[in-house]
C-alpha positions in Angstrom: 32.6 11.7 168.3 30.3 9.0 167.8 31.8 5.4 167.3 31.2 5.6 163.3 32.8 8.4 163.2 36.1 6.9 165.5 36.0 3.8 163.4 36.1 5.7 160.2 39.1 8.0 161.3 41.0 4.9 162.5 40.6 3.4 159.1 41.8 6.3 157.6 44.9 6.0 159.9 45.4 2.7 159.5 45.9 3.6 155.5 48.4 5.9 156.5 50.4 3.4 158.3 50.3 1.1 155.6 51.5 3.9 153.3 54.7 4.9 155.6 55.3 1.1 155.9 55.7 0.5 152.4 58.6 3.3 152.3 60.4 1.4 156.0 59.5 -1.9 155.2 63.0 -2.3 152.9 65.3 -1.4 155.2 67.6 -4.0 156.0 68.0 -5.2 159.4 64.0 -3.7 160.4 63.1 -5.8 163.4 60.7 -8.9 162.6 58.3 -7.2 164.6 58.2 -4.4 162.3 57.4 -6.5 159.5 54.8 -8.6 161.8 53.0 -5.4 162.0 53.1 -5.1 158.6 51.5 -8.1 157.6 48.6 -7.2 160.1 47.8 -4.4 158.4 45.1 -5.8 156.0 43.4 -7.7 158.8 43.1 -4.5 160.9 41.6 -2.6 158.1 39.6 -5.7 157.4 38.0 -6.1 160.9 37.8 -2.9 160.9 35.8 -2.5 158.3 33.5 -5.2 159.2 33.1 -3.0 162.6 32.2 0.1 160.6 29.2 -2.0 158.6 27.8 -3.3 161.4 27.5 -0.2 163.2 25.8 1.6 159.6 23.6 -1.2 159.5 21.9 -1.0 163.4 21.2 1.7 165.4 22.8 2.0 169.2 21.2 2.4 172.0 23.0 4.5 174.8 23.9 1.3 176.7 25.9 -0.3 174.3 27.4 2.9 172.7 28.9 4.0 176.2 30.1 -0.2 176.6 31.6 -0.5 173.1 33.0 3.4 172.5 36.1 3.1 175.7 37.2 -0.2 173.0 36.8 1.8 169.7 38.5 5.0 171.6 41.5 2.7 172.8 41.8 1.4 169.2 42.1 4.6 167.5 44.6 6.4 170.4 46.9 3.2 169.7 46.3 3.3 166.5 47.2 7.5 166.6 50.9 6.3 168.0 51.6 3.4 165.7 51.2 6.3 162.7 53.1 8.5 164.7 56.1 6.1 165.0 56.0 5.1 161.4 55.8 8.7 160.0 58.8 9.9 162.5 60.7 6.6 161.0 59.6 7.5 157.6 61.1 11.4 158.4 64.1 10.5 159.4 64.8 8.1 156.6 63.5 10.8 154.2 66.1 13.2 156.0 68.9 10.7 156.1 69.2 9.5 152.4 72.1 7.4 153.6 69.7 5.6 155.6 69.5 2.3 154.4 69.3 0.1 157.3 67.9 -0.2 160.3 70.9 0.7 162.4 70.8 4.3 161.1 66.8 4.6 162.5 66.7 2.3 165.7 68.3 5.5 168.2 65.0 7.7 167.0 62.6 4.9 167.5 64.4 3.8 171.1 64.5 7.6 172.2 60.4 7.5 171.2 60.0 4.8 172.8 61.7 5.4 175.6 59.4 8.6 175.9 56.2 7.0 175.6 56.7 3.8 177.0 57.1 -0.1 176.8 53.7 -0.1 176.2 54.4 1.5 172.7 56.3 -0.8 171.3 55.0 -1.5 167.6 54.3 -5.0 168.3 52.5 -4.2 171.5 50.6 -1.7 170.0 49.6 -3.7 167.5 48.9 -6.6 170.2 46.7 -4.3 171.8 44.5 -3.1 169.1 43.8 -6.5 167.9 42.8 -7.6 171.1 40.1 -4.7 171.7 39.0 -5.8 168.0 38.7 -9.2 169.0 36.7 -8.6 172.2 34.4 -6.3 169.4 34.1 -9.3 167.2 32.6 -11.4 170.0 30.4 -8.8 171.3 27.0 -9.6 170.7 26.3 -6.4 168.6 28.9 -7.9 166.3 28.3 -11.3 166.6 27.8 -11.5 162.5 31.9 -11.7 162.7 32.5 -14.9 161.3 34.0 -17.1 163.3 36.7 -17.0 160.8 37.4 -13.9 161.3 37.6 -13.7 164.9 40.5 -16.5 164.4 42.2 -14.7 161.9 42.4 -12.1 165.2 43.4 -14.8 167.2 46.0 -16.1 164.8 47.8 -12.3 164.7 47.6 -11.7 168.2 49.3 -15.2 169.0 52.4 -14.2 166.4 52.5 -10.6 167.8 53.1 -12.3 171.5 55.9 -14.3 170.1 57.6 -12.3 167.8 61.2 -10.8 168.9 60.5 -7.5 170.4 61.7 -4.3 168.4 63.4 -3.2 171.1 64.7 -5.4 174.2 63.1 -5.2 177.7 66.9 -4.1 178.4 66.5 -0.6 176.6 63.7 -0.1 179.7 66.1 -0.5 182.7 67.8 2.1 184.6 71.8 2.2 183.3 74.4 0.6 185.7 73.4 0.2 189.0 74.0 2.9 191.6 75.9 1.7 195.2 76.2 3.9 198.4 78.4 3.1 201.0 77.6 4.9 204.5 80.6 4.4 207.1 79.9 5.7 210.6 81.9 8.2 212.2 84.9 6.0 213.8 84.0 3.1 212.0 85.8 0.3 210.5 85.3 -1.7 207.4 87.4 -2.2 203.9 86.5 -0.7 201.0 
C-alpha cells in the first residue's frame, strides 16, 4: 500500500474509534486516560489530515517514501489496536446491558491487555501515534505543518505522559513471588 492509501485507511479508523468512544465514554468510573484519548481524537484526525494533503499535493520520490512509510505503517498498526480495544469494550457493554460502569468492563480490557502488552495501553498507544505524527510534522516534506500544529502535538503527547494510566504497572508483574528452599542431604537449618 502506498502511504496515501495508509493515511486514508487510518483516517477511516480513527472515525471508527471516535464512533465506539461516544458509546464508552459515559461510563462511570472510565479511567482518565480513556477520556484523554478521547479528547485527542480530533487532533489525530486533524494532523492526519493535514498528512493526507500534503502527500496529494507533491509527488514522492522513492527515498522519502521508504523514510516516511515505517512512520505512517506504525501509525496505522497502533491505530488498528486502539479500534480493536474500543470495539471489544463497546461489545461487551452492548452484551452486558447492566454495564454501566467501568468496573463491569476493566477485567476484558486487563485480560487484552495483558495479551498484547504494556505497550498497548490506550494512553500509550495513543502516545505513540502522536509522536510518529509529530516527527511527520517536522519532516521536511511536511514542513507546511504550522508550527501551531506541531504544538498542539506536543501539547497531547505531554498530557498523555502524565495522565493516570488505565491500568497500573502492577497488572504487569508476575503474582506473588515464588521461594525455593534447597536443604542438603544431612543438613541443618530452620525453616
Amino acid at each position: 500500500m502506498d502511504p496515501q492509501s495508509i493515511i486514508v485507511a487510518t483516517i477511516n479508523l480513527v472515525q471508527a474509534i471516535s464512533s465506539t468512544y461516544n458509546v464508552v465514554q459515559h461510563l462511570k468510573g472510565l479511567p482518565k486516560a480513556f477520556k484523554e484519548v478521547g479528547q485527542e481524537l480530533p487532533l489525530l484526525k486533524e494532523t492526519l489530515d493535514l498528512v493526507r494533503c500534503q502527500l496529494q499535493a507533491s509527488t514522492l520520490d522513492e527515498s522519502t517514501q521508504k523514510a516516511i512509510e515505517p512512520i505512517i505503517r506504525s501509525c496505522q498498526e497502533k491505530t488498528n489496536a486502539l479500534n480493536e480495544i474500543f470495539q471489544e469494550i463497546e461489545k461487551r457493554k452492548k452484551n452486558d446491558k447492566e454495564a454501566k460502569d467501568w468496573s463491569a468492563l476493566v477485567n476484558s480490557y486487563r485480560t487484552m491487555i495483558l495479551r498484547m502488552g504494556k505497550a498497548h495501553r490506550v494512553e500509550v498507544l495513543m502516545q505513540s501515534i502522536l509522536n510518529g505524527l509529530r516527527g511527520l510534522a517536522v519532516h521536511q516534506l511536511f514542513k507546511l505543518a504550522s508550527k501551531a500544529q506541531v504544538d498542539k502535538l506536543e501539547e497531547a503527547i505531554q498530557k498523555l505522559s502524565e495522565v493516570e494510566p488505565s491500568l497500573p504497572d502492577s497488572d504487569f508483574e508476575p503474582n506473588g513471588t515464588n521461594f525455593t528452599q534447597n536443604v542438603s542431604e544431612g543438613g541443618k537449618g530452620n525453616m
